[in-house]
C-alpha positions as CSV (number, residue, x, y, z in Angstrom):
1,X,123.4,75.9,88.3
2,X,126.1,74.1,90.1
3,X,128.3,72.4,88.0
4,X,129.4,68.7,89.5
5,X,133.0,69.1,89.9
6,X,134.4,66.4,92.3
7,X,137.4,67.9,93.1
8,X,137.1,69.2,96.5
9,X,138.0,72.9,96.4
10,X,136.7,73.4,93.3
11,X,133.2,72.1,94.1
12,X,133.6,74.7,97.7
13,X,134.4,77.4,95.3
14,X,131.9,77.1,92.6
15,X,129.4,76.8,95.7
16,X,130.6,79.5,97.3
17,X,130.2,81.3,93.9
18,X,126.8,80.6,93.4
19,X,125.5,80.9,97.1
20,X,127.3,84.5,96.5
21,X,125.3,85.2,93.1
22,X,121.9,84.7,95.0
23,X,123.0,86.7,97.7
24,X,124.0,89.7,95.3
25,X,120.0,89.0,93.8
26,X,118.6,89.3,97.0
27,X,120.3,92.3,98.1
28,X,119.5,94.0,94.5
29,X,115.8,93.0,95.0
30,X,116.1,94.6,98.5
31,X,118.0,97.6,97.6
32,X,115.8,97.5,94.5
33,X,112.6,97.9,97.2
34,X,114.4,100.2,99.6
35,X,115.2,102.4,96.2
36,X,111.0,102.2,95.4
37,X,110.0,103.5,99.1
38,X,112.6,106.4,99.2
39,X,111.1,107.3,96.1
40,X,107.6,107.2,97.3
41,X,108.3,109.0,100.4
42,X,110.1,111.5,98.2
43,X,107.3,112.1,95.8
44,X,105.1,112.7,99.3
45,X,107.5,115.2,100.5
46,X,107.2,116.8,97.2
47,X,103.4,116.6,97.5
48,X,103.4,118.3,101.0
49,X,105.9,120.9,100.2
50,X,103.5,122.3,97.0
51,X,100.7,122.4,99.7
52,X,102.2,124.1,101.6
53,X,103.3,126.8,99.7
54,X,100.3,127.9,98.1
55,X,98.6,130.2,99.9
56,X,94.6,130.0,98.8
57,X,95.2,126.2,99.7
58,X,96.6,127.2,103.7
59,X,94.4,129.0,104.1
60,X,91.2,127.0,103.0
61,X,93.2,124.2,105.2
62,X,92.8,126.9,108.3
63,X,89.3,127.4,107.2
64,X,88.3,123.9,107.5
65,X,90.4,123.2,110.7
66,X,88.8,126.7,112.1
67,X,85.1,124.9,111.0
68,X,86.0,121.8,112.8
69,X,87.0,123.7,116.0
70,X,83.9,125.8,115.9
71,X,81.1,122.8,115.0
72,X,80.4,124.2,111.7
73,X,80.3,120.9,110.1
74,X,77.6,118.5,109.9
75,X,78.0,114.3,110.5
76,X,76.5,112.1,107.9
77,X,75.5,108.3,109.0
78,X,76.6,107.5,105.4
79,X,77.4,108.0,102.1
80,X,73.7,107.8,100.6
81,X,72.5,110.6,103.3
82,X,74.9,113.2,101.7
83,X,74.4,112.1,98.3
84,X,70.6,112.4,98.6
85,X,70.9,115.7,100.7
86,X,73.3,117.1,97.7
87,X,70.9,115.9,95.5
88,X,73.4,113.4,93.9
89,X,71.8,110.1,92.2
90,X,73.0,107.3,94.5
C-alpha cells in the first residue's frame, strides 16, 4: 500500500518502492513458471532416455514401426468396433 506522504521525493521514492515490489512479484511468478516447464521438459527427457535404453522396449518400438511399414496393422472406424472385436463390454 502507498503510504500518503506529501513530501515530494518521498512520495517518488515510496512509489518507486512499491512499483519495484510488484515488479520483483511478477518476475518470481515468471521465473516461478519458467522454473515449472524446465522441470517438465526435464522429467520428459528423463522419460525418453529410460526408453531408450531398454532394449525389449526398442525393439518392440522397431516391431511396431516395421508393422506399420509393412501393413500389418488394421484401421478401426472407432473405438466401439475394437472393443466389440476384442470382445471388450463397450
Amino acid at each position: 500500500m502507498v503510504s500518503n506522504i506529501e513530501i515530494g521525493s518521498i512520495k517518488i521514492r515510496v512509489l518507486s518502492i512499491y512499483v519495484r515490489s510488484i515488479r520483483r512479484g511478477l518476475m518470481a511468478s515468471r521465473l516461478e513458471e519458467r522454473f515449472q516447464k524446465l522441470e517438465k521438459r526435464i522429467e520428459d527427457l528423463e522419460e525418453t532416455v529410460e526408453i531408450l535404453g531398454d532394449p525389449e522396449t526398442m525393439r518392440d518400438i522397431r516391431e511396431a514401426l516395421d508393422d506399420i511399414k509393412t501393413g500389418r496393422v488394421k484401421v478401426y472406424e472407432d473405438i466401439h468396433t475394437y472393443k466389440a472385436e476384442l470382445g471388450s463390454p463397450s
